[in-house]
N, C-alpha and C positions, 0 to 999 in steps of 0.2 A: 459486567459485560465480558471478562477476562474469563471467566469461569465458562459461560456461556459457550466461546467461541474453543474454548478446549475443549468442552462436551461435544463441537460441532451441531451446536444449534442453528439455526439460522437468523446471526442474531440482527443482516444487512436488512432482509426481509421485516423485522421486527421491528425496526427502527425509520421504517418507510409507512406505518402506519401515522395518522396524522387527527382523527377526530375519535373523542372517546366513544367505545362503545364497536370500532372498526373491528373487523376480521380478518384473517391474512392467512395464507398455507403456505408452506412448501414442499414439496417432494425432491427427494436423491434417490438415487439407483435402492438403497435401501429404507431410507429411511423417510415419514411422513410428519406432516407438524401443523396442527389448524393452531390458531393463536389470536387471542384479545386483547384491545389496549381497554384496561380498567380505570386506572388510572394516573393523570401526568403530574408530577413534581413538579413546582415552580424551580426557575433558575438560582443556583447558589452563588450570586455574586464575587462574595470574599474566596469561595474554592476555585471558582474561574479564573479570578484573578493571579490566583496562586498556581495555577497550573498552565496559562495561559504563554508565558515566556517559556516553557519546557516544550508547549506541543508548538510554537514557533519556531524554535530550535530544533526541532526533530523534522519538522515539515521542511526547514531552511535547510538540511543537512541530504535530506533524501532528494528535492529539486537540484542542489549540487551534484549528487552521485546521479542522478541521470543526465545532467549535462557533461556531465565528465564523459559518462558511457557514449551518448550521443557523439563527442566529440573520437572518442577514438575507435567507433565503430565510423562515420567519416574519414578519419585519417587512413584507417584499414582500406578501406573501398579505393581510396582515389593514391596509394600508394604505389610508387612507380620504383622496383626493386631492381636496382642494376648491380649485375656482378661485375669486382672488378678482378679480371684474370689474372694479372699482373700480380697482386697480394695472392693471390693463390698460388701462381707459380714459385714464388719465393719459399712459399712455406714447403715446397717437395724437397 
C-alpha cells in the first residue's frame, strides 16, 4: 500500500471497493486510473494482532496532537494581551 501511495495511486479509491469483480476510476489534473477488485485475502489474524497496539498508539498520538492544536488555537482566539507600560518604561 506504501508503495502505492508514493507512486500516487489512488490507493483511498481502491480501497473503497467492496464486492469482487467492482470497478472503480479516478481522475487528477494529470493523471487517469480504471481499476478492479480480483480478488480479497482473508484476514491475518496473528499479523493484526501484531500490528494492532502500534496503529493504536499512532492513532492515540495524532488524536492527542489535534487536541493539543485545538486547545491552543482556542487559547489564541480568546487571548486578552495587556501591555504593561510600567515594565516598559523601566526598561528605557
Amino acid at each position: 500500500m506504501k508503495e502505492l501511495s508514493q507512486k500516487e495511486f489512488p490507493v483511498q479509491a481502491m480501497f473503497e471497493l467492496e464486492a469482487l469483480d467492482s470497478v472503480g476510476s479516478s481522475q487528477s489534473e494529470t493523471d487517469g486510473y480504471l481499476f478492479k477488485l480480483d480478488s480479497v485475502e482473508p484476514l491475518n489474524e496473528e499479523e493484526f494482532k501484531e500490528k494492532e497496539q502500534e496503529i493504536r498508539k499512532g492513532l492515540t498520538e495524532e488524536l492527542t496532537q489535534l487536541h493539543f492544536s485545538a486547545l491552543i488555537s482556542f487559547l489564541h482566539r480568546s487571548a486578552k494581551i495587556k501591555i504593561n507600560e510600567d515594565i516598559i518604561r523601566l526598561g528605557r
